[in-house]
MITOR-592947 format. One record per residue (C-alpha): x, y, z; residue in three letters. Coordinates in nm, 2 decimals, decimal comma. Example, Ala and Ser with C-alpha at 12.3 -4.5 7.8 and 13.67 -1.06 7.14 Angstrom:
// MITOR-592947
LUMRO     px     py     pz  aa
LUMRO   1,23  -0,45   0,78 Ala
LUMRO   1,37  -0,11   0,71 Ser
END
This chain:
// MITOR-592947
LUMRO     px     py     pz  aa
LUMRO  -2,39  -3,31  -0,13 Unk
LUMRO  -2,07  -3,08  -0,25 Unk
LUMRO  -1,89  -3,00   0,04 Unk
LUMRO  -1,82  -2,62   0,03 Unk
LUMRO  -1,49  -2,62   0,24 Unk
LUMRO  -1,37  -2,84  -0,12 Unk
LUMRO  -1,46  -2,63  -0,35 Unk
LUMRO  -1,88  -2,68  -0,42 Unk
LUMRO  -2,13  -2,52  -0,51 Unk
LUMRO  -2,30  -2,23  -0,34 Unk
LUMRO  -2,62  -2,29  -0,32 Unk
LUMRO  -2,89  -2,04  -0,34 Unk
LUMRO  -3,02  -2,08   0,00 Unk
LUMRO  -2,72  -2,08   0,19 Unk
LUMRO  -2,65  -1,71  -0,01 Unk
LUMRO  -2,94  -1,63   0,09 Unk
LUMRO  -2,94  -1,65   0,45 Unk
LUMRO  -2,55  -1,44   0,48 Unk
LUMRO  -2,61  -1,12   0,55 Unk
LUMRO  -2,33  -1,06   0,26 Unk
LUMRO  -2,06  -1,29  -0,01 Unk
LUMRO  -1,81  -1,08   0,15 Unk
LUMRO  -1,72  -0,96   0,51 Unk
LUMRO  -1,40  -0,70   0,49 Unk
LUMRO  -1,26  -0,64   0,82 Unk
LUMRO  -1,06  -0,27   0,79 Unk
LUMRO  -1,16   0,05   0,65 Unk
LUMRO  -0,85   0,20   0,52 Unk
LUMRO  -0,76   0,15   0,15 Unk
LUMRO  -0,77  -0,15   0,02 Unk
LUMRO  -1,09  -0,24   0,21 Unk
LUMRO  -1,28   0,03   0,04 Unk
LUMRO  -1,12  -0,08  -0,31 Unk
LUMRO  -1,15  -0,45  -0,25 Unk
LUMRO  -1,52  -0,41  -0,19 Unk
LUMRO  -1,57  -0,17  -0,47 Unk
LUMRO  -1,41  -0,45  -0,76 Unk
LUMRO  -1,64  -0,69  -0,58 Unk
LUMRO  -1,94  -0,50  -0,55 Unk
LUMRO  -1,90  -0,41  -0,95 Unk
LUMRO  -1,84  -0,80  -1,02 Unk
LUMRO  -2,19  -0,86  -0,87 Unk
LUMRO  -2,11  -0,94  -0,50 Unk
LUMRO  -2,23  -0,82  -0,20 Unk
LUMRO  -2,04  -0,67   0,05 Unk
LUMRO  -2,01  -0,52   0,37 Unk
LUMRO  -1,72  -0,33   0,53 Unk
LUMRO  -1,61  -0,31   0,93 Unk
LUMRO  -1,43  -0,02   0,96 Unk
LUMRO  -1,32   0,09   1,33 Unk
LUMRO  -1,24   0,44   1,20 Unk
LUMRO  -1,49   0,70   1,22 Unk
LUMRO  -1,56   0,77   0,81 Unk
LUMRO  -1,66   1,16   0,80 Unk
LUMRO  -1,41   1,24   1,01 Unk
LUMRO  -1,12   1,06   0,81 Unk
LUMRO  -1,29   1,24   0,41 Unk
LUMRO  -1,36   1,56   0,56 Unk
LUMRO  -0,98   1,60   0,71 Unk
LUMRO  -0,73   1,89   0,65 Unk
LUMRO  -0,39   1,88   0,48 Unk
LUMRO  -0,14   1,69   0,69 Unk
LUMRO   0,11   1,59   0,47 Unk
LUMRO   0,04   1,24   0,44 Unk
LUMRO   0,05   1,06   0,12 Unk
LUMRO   0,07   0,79  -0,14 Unk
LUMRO   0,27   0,70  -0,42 Unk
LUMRO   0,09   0,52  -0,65 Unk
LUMRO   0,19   0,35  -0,90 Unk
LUMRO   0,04   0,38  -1,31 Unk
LUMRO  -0,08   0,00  -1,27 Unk
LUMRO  -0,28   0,17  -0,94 Unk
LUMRO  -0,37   0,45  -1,10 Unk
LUMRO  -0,55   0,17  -1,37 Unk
LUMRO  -0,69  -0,02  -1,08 Unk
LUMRO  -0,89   0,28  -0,96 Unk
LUMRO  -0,97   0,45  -1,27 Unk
LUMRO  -1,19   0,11  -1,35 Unk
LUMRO  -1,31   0,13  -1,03 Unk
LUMRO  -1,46   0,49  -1,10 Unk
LUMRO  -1,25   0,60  -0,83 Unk
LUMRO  -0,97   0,78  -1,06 Unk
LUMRO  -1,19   1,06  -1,19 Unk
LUMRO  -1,28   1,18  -0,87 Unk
LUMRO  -0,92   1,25  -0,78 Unk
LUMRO  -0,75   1,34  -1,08 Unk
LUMRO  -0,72   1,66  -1,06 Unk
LUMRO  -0,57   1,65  -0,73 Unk
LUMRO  -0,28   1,41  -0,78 Unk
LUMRO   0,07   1,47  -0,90 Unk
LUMRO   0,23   1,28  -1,17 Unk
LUMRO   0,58   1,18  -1,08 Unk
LUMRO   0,76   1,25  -1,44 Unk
LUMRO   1,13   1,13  -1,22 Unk
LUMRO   1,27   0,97  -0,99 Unk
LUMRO   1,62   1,02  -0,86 Unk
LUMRO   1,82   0,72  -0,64 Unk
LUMRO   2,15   0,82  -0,51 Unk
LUMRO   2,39   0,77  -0,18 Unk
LUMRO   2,44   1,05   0,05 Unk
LUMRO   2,53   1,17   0,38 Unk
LUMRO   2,40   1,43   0,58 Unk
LUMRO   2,56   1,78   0,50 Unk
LUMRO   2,75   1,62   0,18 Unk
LUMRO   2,44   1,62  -0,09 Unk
LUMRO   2,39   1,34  -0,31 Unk
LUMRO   2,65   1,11  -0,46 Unk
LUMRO   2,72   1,19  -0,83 Unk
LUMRO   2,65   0,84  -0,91 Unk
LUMRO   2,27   0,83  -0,91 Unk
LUMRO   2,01   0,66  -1,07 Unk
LUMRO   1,75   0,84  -1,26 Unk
LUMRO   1,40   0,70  -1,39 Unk
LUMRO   1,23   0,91  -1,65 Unk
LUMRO   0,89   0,83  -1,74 Unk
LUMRO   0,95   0,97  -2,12 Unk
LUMRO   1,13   0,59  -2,15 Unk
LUMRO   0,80   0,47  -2,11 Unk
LUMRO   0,48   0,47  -2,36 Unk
LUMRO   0,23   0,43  -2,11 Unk
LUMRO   0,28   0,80  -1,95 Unk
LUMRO   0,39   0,91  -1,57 Unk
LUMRO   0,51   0,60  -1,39 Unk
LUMRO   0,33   0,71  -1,09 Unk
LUMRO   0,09   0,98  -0,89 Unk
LUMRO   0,12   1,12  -0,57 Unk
LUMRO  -0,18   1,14  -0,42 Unk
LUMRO  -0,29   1,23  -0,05 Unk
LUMRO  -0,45   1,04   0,21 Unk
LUMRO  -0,76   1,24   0,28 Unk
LUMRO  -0,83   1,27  -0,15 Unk
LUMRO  -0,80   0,89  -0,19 Unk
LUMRO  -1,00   0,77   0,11 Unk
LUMRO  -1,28   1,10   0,06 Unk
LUMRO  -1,29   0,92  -0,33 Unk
LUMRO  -1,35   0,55  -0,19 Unk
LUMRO  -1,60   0,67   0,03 Unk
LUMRO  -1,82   0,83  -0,21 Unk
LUMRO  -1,79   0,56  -0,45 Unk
LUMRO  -1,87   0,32  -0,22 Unk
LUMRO  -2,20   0,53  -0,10 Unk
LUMRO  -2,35   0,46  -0,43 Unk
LUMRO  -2,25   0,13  -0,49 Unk
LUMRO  -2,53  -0,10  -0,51 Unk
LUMRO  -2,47  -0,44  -0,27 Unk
LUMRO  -2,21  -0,22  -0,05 Unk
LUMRO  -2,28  -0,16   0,30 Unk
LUMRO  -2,04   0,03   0,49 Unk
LUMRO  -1,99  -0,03   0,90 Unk
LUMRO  -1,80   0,26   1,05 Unk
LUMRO  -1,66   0,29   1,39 Unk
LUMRO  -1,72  -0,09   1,45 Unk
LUMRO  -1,44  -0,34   1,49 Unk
LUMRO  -1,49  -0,72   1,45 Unk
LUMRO  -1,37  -0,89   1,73 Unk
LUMRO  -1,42  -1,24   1,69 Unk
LUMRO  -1,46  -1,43   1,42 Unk
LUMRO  -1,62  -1,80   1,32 Unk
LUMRO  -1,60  -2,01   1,05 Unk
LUMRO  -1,80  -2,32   0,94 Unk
LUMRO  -1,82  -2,57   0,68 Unk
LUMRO  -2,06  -2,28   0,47 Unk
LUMRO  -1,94  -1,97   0,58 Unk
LUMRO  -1,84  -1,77   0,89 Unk
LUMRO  -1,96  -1,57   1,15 Unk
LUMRO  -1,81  -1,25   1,32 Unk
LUMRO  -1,86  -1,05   1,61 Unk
LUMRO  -1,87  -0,69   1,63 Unk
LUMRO  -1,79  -0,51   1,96 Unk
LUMRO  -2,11  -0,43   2,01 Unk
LUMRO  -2,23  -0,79   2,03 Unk
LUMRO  -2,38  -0,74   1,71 Unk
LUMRO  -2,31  -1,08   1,46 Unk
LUMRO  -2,28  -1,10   1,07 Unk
LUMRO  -2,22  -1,35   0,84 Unk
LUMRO  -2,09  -1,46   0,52 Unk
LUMRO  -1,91  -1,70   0,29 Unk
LUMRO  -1,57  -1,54   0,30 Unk
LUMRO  -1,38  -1,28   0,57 Unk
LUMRO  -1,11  -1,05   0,43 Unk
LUMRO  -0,89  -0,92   0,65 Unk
LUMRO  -0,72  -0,57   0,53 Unk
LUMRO  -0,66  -0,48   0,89 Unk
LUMRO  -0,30  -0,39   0,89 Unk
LUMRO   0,06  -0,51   1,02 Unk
LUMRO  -0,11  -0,62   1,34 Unk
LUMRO  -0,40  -0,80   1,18 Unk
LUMRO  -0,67  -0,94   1,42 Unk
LUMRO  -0,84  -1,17   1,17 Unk
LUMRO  -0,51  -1,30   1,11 Unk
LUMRO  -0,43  -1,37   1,45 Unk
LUMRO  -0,77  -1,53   1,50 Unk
LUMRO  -0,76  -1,76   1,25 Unk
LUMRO  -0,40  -1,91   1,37 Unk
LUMRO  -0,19  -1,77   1,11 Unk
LUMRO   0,15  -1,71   1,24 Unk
LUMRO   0,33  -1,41   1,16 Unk
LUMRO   0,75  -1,42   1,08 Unk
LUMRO   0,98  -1,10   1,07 Unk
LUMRO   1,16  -0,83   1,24 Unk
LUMRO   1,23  -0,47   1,37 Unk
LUMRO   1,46  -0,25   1,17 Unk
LUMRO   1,57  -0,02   1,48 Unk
LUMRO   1,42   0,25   1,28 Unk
LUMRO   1,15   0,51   1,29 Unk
LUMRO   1,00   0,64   0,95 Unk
LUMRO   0,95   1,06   1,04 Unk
LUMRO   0,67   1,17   0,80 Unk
LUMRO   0,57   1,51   0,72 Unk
LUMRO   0,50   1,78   0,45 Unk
LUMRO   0,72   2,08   0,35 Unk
LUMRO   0,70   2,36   0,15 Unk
LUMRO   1,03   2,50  -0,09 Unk
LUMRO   1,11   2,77  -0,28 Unk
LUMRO   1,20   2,57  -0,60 Unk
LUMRO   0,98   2,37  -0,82 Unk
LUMRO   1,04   2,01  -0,78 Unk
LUMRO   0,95   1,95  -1,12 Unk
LUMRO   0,76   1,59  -1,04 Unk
LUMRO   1,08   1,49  -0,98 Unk
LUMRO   1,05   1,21  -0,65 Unk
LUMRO   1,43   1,16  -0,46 Unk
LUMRO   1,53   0,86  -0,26 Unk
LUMRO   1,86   0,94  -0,06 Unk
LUMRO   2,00   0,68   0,15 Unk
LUMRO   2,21   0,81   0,43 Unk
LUMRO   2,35   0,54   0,64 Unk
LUMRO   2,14   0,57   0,92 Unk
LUMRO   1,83   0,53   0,66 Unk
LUMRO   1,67   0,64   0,34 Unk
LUMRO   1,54   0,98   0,29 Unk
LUMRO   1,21   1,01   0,03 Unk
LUMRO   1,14   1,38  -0,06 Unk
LUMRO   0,79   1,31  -0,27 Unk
LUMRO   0,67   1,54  -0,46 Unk
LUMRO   0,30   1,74  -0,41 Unk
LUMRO   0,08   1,92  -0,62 Unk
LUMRO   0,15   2,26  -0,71 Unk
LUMRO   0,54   2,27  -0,75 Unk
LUMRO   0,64   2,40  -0,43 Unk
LUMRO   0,51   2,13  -0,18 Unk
LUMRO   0,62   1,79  -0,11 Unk
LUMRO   0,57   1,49   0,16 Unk
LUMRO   0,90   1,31   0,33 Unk
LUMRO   0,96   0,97   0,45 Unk
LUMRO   1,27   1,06   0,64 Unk
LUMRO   1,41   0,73   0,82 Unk
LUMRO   1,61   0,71   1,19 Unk
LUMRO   1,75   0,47   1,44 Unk
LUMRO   1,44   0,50   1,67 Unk
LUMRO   1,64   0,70   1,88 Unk
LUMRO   1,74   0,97   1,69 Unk
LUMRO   1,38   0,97   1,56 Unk
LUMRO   1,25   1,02   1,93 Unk
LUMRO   1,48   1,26   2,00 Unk
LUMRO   1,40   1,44   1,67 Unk
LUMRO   1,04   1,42   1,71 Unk
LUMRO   1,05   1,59   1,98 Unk
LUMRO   1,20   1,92   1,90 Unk
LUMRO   1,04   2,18   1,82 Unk
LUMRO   0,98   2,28   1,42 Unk
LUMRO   1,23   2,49   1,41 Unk
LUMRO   1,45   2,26   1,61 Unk
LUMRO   1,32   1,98   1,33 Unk
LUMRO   1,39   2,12   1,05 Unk
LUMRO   1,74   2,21   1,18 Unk
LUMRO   1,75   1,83   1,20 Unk
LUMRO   1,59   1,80   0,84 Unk
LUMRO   1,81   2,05   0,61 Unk
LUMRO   2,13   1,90   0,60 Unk
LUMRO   2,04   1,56   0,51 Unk
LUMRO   1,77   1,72   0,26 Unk
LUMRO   2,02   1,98   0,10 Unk
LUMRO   1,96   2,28  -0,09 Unk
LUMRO   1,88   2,16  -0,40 Unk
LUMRO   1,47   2,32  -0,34 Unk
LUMRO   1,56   2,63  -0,18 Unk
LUMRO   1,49   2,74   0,17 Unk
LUMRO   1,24   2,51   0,34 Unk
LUMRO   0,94   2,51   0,57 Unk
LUMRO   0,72   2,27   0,75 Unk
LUMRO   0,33   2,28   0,59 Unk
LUMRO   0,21   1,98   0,75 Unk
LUMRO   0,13   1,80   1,10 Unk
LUMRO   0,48   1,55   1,19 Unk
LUMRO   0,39   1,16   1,23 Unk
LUMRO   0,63   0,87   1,29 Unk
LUMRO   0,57   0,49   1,22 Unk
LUMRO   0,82   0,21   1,35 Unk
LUMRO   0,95   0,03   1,08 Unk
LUMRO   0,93  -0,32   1,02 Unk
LUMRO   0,89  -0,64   0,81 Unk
LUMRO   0,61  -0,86   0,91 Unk
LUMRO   0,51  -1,19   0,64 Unk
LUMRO   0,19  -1,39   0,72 Unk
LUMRO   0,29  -1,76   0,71 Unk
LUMRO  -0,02  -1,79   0,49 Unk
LUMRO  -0,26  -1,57   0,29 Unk
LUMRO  -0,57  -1,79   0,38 Unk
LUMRO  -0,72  -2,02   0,63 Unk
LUMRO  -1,03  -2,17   0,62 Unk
LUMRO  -1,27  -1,86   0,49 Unk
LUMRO  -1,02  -1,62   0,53 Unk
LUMRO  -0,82  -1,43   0,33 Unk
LUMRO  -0,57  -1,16   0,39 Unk
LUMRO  -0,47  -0,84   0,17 Unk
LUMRO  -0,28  -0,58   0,22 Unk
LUMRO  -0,04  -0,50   0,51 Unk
LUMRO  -0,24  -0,77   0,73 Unk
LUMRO  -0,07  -1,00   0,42 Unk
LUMRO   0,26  -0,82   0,46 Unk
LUMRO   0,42  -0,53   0,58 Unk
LUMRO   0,71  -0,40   0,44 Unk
LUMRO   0,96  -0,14   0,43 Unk
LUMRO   0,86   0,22   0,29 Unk
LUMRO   1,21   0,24   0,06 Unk
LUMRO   1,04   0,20  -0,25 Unk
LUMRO   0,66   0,36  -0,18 Unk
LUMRO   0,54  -0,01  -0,24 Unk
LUMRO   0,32  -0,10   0,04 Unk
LUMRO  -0,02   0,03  -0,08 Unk
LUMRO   0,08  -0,08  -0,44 Unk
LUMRO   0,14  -0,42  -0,34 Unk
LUMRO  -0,22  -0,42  -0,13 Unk
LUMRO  -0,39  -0,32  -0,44 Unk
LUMRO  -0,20  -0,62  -0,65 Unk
LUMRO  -0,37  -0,83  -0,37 Unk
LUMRO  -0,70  -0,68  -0,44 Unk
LUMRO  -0,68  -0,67  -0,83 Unk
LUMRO  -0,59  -1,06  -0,78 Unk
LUMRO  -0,88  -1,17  -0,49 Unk
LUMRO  -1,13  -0,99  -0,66 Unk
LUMRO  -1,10  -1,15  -1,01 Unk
LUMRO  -1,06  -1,46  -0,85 Unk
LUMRO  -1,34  -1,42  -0,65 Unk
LUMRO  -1,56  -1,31  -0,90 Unk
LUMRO  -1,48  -1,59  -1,16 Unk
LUMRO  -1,54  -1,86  -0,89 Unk
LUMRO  -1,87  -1,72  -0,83 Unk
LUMRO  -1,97  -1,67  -1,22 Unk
LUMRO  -1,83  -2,02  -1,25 Unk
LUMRO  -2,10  -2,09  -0,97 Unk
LUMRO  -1,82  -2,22  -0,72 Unk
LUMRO  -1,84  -2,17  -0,36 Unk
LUMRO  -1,63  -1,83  -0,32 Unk
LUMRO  -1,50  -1,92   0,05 Unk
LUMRO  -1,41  -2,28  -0,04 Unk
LUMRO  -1,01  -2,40  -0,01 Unk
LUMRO  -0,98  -2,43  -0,37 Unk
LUMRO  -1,09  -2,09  -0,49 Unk
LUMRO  -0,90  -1,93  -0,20 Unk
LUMRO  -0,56  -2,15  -0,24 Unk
LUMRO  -0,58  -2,02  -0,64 Unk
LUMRO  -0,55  -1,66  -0,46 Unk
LUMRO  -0,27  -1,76  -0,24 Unk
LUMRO  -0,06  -1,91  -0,55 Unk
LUMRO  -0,11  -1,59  -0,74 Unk
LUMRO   0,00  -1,33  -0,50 Unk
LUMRO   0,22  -1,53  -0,18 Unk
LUMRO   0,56  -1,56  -0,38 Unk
LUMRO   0,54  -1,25  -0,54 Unk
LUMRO   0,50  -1,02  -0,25 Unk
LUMRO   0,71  -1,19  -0,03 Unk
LUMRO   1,00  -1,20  -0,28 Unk
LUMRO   0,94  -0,80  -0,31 Unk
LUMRO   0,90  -0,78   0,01 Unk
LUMRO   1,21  -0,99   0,11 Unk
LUMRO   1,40  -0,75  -0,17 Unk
LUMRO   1,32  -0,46   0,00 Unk
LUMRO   1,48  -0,57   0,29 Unk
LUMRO   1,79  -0,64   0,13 Unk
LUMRO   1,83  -0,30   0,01 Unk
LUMRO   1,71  -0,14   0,31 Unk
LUMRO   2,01  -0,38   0,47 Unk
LUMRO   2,27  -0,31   0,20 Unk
LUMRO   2,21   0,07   0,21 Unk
LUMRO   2,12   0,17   0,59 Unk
LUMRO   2,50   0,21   0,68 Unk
LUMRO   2,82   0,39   0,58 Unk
LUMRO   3,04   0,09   0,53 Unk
LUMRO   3,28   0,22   0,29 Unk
LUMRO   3,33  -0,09   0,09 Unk
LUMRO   2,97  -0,15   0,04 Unk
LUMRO   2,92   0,24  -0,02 Unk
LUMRO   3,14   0,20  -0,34 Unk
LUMRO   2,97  -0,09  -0,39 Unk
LUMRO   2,63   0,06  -0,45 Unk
LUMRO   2,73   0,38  -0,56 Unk
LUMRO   2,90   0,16  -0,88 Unk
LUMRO   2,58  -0,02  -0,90 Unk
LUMRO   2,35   0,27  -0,95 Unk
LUMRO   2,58   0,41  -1,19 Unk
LUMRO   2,62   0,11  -1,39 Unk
LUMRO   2,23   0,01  -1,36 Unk
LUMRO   2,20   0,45  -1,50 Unk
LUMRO   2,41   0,38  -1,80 Unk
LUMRO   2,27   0,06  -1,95 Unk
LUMRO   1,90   0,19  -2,14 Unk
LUMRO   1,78  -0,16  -2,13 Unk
LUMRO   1,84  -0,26  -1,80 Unk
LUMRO   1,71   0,09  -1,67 Unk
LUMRO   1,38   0,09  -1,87 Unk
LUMRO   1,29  -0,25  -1,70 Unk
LUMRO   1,30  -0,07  -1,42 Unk
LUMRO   1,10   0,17  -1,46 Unk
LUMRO   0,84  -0,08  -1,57 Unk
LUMRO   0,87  -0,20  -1,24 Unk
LUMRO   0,85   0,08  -1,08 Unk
LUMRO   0,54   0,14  -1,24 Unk
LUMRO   0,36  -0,17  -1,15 Unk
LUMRO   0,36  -0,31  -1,50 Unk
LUMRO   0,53  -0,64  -1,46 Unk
LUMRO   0,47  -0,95  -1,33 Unk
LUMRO   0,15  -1,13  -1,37 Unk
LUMRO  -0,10  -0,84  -1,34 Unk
LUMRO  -0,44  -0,89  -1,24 Unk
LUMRO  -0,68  -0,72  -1,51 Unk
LUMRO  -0,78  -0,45  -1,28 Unk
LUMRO  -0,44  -0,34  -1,26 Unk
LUMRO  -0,42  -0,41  -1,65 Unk
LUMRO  -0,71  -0,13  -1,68 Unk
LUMRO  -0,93  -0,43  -1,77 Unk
LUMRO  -1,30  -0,50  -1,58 Unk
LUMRO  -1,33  -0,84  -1,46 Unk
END
């Protein structure tokens, strides 16, 4: 007999008796879209989410959003999730990257990204929270072999030579031949199956909110990095609306929180400027600590990780939920070749091919991040002239910028077909 932890095959009675292929522990993104690619690819699926789903679709506007780049934008316009959103995303058409310091505007050596360098269109969409999430859910209601599980959390977990077993808090058990965790920074299936995590604090506190301006932004998107962090002012539908990511020393972000809105956007307008006008807050105010956390490994035995529960990483760059979804582009056509190939999806072999493709990748962007984050978060003079020259040189040189902006769209690297716009 094949044995299944190497990479045999699945037989039809062991399917049969899971109560799914797939178990996906976390409900927030790329749990719904993971299990969407599988479900199309002929899997079945069922997703744990601890979160309460009508209450997270049927919220208000808060501010909260993502940047998501075109190779995202491809990943859930094959996943029929795109045309359900559409209309309510913004395409960034710029993106501005300069020094600054508060109350002295941006440094006239900037960086600009235009997507008219591009063929392929806007290199990104701004897109909230509540649209995205309210899109996966009803795409996921009419999926056939999709089961959703909300307000449950798995809290223990099992695994065998032919699948694994998990717990729900309820007492309640399921099983199947392969658990995902997309359960964030502090993931539990992670922790459960032994795999260590490495990384660090940055002493900082992302402040996130919307505003409203009395200039059009254009679909312009700014990164300013002030020393004590980098400012993102992302732009919203309509013109005169846009989301921040405005980074602190944790105390300064405490102490800032904590004002009143007035008080906060005293706080806000001299490192934003005056570039949009007056201002005004138009959302509710959030803060995350910031940090880098790496998972010593993607998998263990049937378990693999994806998203943030993979790797956390700094907001500088908006790249957190578009690396997730280069996680989920690459498990799911894995997954779903191993099981057309009639291979045991949970077995070491199928799950290391998943590991090669995405481990080096995200940690080297993830690691990169870092490094900028590092190089800019501080007002050393020498290293200010430093990066100022850079931007300016990296502004003047077409070539060198346009590959950039491919990047910044998500179209380089070795993209999974999803991402592509391709079906598996």
């Amino acid at each position: 007999m094949d044995n299944p932890g190497q990479g045999g095959k699945a037989g039809t009675e062991r399917r049969d008796a899971m109560d799914a292929d797939v178990l996906i522990a976390g409900g927030g993104l790329n749990g719904p879209a993971l299990a969407l690619a599988l479900a199309q690819g002929g899997l079945s699926v069922v997703v744990v989410d601890a979160r309460p789903a009508p209450q997270r679709a049927e919220a208000g506007f808060d501010g909260r959003a993502y940047a998501l780049a075109l190779a995202s934008k491809r990943l859930l316009a094959t996943l029929g999730v795109w045309n359900r959103v559409a209309a309510l995303a913004q395409p960034i058409l710029k993106i501005r990257a300069s020094d600054g310091r508060p109350g002295e505007g941006a440094s006239p050596l900037m960086l600009t990204f235009d997507s008219a360098e591009i063929e392929e269109g806007p290199m990104g969409f701004m897109l909230e929270d509540r649209h995205l999430y309210g899109a996966f859910l009803a795409a996921m209601e009419t999926a056939p072999g999709l089961r959703l599980i909300s307000g449950q959390s798995v809290v223990a977990q099992e695994a065998g030579p032919a699948g694994v077993t998990v717990t729900l808090g309820t007492g309640a058990q399921l099983s199947a031949r392969l658990l995902v965790g997309c359960d964030g920074r502090a993931s539990g299936v992670a922790a459960r199956a032994g795999i260590r995590r490495v990384g660090h604090g940055y002493g900082q506190t992302a402040l996130v909110t919307a505003i409203r301006h009395e200039r059009d932004h254009g679909g312009t998107a700014h990164q300013f990095f002030m020393p004590a962090g980098p400012l993102a002012i992302l732009p919203l539908p309509g013109g005169h609306h846009s989301s921040i990511v405005w980074s602190e020393t944790d105390a300064e972000a405490a102490r800032i929180q904590a004002l009143d809105d007035e008080g906060y956007l005293a706080a806000l307008r001299p490192r934003f400027g005056d570039f949009l006008g007056g201002l005004a807050l138009a959302g509710a105010r959030f803060t995350y600590p910031l940090n880098l956390t790496l998972a010593e490994r993607f998998i263990a035995p049937r378990v693999a990780l994806v998203g943030d529960a993979a790797h956390g990483v700094h907001p500088i760059a908006g790249q957190g939920l578009n690396l997730g979804l280069r996680d989920v582009g690459a498990l799911a056509e894995v997954l779903i070749l191993a099981q057309r190939r009639g291979d045991d999806i949970g077995s070491a072999v199928v799950l290391e091919e998943y590991q090669r493709w995405r481990r080096f990748d995200s940690t080297t962007l993830a690691l990169g991040m870092d490094t900028v984050n590092r190089l800019f978060s501080n007002d050393n003079p020498v290293l200010r002239l430093g990066r100022d020259l850079g931007l300016g040189v990296v502004n003047a040189l077409p070539g060198l910028r346009r590959r950039f902006i491919r990047q910044a769209a998500g179209l380089s690297g070795d993209l999974p077909r999803l991402l592509a716009g391709k079906p598996i």
